[in-house]
C-alpha positions in Angstrom: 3.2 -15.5 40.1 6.0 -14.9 42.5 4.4 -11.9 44.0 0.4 -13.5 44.2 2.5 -16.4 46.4 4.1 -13.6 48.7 0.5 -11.4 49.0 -1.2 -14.7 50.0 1.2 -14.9 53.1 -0.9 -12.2 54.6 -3.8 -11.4 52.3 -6.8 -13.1 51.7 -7.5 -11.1 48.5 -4.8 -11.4 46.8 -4.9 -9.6 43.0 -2.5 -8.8 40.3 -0.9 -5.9 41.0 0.0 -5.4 37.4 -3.8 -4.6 37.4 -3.4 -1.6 39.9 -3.3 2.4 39.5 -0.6 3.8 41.9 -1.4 6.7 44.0 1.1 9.1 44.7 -0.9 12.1 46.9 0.6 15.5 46.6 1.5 15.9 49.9 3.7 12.8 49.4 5.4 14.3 46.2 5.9 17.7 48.5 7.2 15.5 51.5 9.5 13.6 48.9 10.8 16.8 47.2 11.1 18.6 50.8 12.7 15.7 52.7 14.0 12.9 49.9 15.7 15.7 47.3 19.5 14.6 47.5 17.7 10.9 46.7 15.5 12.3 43.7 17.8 14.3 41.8 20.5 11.7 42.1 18.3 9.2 40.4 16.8 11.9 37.9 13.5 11.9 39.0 13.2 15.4 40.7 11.4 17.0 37.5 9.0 14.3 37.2 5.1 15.7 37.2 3.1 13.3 39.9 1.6 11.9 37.1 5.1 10.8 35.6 6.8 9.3 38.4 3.6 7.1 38.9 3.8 6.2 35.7 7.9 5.3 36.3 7.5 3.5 39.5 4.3 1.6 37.9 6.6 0.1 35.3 9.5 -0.7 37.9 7.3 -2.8 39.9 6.1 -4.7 37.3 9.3 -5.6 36.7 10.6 -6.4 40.2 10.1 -8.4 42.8 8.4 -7.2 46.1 10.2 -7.9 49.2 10.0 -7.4 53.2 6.0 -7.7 52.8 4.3 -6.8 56.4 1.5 -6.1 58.0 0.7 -3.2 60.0 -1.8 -3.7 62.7 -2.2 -0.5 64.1 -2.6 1.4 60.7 -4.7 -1.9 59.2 -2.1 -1.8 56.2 -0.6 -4.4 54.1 2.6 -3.1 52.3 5.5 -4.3 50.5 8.5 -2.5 49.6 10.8 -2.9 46.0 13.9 -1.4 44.5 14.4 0.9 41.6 17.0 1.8 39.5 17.7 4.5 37.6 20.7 5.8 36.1 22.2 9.3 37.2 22.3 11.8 34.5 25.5 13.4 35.6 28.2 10.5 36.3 25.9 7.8 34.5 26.3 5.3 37.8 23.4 3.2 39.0 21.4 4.9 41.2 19.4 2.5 43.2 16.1 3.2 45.5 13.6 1.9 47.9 10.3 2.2 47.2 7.6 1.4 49.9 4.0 0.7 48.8 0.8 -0.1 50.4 -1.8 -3.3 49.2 -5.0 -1.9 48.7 -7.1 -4.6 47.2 -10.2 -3.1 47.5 -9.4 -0.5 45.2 -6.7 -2.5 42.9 -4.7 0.5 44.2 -1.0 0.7 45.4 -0.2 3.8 47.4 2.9 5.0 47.4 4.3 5.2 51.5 7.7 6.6 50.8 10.6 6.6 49.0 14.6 6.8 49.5 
C-alpha cells in the first residue's frame, strides 16, 4: 500500500509492482559486470545468470520500500530507487546496495537503470 501511495505522487497509473517482470538488458548486466564489479562480487551476485539476478532483485523489492521516486522529464521516465542486502560470502558482513528502477506501467514492467 505504501508504495501505490508514493507512485500516485507522480503517476496517474499507478499498479502493483508485485505484478511486474523486471528487465535487466544485457548491455546493463555487461555495464554492471564492466563498471559495478568490486560492488557485485562483494554482495555475491557476480555469478548470477541475467535471469537470476532478476529473479533476486524481484524478490528484494517486494520486500522493501521504494524511496527517492522522481520524474525525469527529458527521458519521460518515472523511477524509484531501493536498497538490497546481501550477505558477503567471504567475511559474512552485510553488504548493502542501491538499486535504481524505472515505472513502466504500460508494460507492468520495471527496468533495471543501475546498480551500486
Amino acid at each position: 500500500t505504501d508504495t501505490q501511495f508514493s507512485l500516485n505522487a507522480i503517476s496517474r497509473n499507478v499498479l502493483d509492482i508485485k505484478d511486474f517482470n523486471l528487465h535487466i538488458a544485457d548491455k546493463k548486466l555487461q555495464y554492471l559486470l564492466d563498471e559495478k564489479t568490486g560492488n557485485l562480487k562483494r554482495a555475491g551476485l557476480i555469478e548470477m545468470s541475467v535471469h537470476e539476478l532478476e529473479g533476486f532483485v524481484k524478490k528484494e523489492i517486494n520486500n522493501n520500500y521504494i524511496y527517492n521516486l522522481t520524474y525525469l522529464k527529458d527521458h519521460k521516465t518515472i523511477k524509484f530507487n531501493i536498497i538490497i542486502e546481501t550477505q558477503a560470502k567471504d567475511t559474512g558482513t552485510k553488504v548493502k546496495l542501491n538499486v535504481a528502477l524505472e515505472y513502466k506501467p504500460e508494460d507492468k514492467t520495471l527496468r533495471l537503470i543501475t546498480m551500486y
